[in-house]
C-alpha positions in Angstrom: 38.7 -3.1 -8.5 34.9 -3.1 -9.7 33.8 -3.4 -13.1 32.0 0.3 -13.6 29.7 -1.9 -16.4 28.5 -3.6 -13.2 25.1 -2.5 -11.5 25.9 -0.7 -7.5 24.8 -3.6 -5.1 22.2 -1.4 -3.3 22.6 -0.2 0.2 19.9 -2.0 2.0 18.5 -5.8 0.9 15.3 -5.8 -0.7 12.4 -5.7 1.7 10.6 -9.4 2.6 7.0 -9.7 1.0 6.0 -10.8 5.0 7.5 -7.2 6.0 5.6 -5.7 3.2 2.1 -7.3 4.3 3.1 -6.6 8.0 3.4 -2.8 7.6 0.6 -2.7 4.8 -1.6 -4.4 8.1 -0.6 -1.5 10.2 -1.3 1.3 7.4 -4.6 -0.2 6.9 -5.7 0.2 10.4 -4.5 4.3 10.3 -5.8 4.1 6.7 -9.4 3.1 8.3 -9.3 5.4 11.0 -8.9 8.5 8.7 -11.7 6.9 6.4 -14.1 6.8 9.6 -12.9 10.7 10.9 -13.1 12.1 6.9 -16.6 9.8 6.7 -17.3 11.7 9.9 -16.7 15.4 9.0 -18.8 14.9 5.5 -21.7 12.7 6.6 -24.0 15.7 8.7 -23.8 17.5 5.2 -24.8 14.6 2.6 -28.7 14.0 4.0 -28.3 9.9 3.0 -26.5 11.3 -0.5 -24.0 8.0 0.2 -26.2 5.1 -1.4 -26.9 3.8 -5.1 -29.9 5.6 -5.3 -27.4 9.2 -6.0 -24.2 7.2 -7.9 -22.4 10.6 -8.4 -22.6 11.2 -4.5 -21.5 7.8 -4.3 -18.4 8.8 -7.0 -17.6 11.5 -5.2 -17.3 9.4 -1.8 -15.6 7.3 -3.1 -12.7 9.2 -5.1 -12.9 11.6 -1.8 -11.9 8.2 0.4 -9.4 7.4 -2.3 -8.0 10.9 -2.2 -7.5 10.2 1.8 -5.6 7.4 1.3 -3.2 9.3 -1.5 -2.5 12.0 1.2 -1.9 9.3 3.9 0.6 7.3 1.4 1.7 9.5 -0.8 2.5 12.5 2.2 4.9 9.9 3.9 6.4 8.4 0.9 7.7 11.8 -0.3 8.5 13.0 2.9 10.8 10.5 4.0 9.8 7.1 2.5 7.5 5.7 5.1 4.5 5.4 6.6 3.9 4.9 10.1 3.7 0.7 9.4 6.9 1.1 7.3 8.9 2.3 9.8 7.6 0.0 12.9 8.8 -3.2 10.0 12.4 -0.9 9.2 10.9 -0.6 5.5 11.5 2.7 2.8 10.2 2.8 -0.3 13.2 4.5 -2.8 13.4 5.2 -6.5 14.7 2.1 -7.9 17.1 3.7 -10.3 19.0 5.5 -7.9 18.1 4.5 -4.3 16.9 8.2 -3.3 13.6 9.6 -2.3 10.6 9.4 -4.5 8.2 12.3 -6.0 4.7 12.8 -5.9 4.4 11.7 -9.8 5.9 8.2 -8.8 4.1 8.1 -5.0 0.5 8.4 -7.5 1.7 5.7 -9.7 2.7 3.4 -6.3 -0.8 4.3 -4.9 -2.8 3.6 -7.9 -0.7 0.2 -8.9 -1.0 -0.8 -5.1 -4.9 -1.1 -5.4 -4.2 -3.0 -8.7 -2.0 -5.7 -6.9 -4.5 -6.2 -4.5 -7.2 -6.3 -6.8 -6.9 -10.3 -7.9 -6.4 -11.4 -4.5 -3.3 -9.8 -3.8 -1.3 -12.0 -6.4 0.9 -8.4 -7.4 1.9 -8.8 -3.7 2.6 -12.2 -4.1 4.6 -11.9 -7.4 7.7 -10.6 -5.0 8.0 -14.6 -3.6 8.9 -15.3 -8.0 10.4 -12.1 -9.3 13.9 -12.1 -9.7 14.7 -8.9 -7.4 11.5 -9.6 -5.1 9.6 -6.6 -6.3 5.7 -5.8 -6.7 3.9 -5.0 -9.7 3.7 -1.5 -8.0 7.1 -1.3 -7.1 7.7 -2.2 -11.5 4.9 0.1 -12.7 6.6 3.5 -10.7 9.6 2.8 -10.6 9.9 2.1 -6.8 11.6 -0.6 -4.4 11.0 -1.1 -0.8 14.1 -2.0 1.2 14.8 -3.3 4.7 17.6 -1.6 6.5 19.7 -3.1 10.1 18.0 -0.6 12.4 15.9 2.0 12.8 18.5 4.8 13.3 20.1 3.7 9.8 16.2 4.0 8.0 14.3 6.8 10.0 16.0 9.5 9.4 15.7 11.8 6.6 18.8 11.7 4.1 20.9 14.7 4.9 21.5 17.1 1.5 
């Protein structure tokens, strides 16, 4: 009989940082193609506003490449809890607390602590290979984990309510 003080082993192990860096690869290449086609659509309107000579231009770019990336991320990590790269590596990102799907409020936290952990060369990526449950500092900050499941039938699908 289990102790009910006793945390729930979770249903999938947690995800391996090289699985993480693998599918964040792949996301970065879809990542860049929608930053080239949404750099495409807004360029013929701009007249050479895109340089440090007009920095609000240049603020609006950038939040407006930022914002792409949000609706790339944060579309597939509420919908089912991975990205295109996620899935080819059999990752999901799930709430931590409870092992279900994630909202928008904690896929915008994940987004904006993921650029963090890449900011000092990567080292919140690299903090999975010392923490004790091999999480990010984005996986900490919202509340997230990223797990690795058998096979793709058992992580692809969307959970049945």
């Amino acid at each position: 009989m289990t102790d009910p003080q006793s945390p729930a082993k979770p249903a999938y192990p947690p995800a391996p940082l090289w699985r993480r860096l693998a599918s964040a690869l792949y996301d970065s290449l879809v990542v860049l193609a929608l930053w080239f086609l949404g750099t495409a659509l807004v360029l013929p309107f701009t007249h050479e506003a895109f340089s440090s000579a007009h920095p609000v231009a240049e603020l609006l770019y950038r939040l407006y490449l930022l914002a792409i990336g949000f609706a790339f991320f944060g579309g597939f990590w509420v919908r089912n809890g991975q990205t295109l790269g996620m899935l080819a590596w059999r990752v999901k990102v799930v709430d931590a607390a409870n092992g279900g799907p994630i909202g928008w409020k904690q896929a915008g936290l994940r987004y904006l602590a993921a650029i963090l952990s890449w900011l000092p060369l990567g080292l919140g990526f690299w903090w999975a290979l010392v923490d004790r449950d091999r999480r990010t500092w984005h996986d900490r900050l919202s509340g997230t984990d990223l797990r690795l499941a058998r096979s793709f039938s058992e992580i692809s699908n969307r959970s049945q309510t």
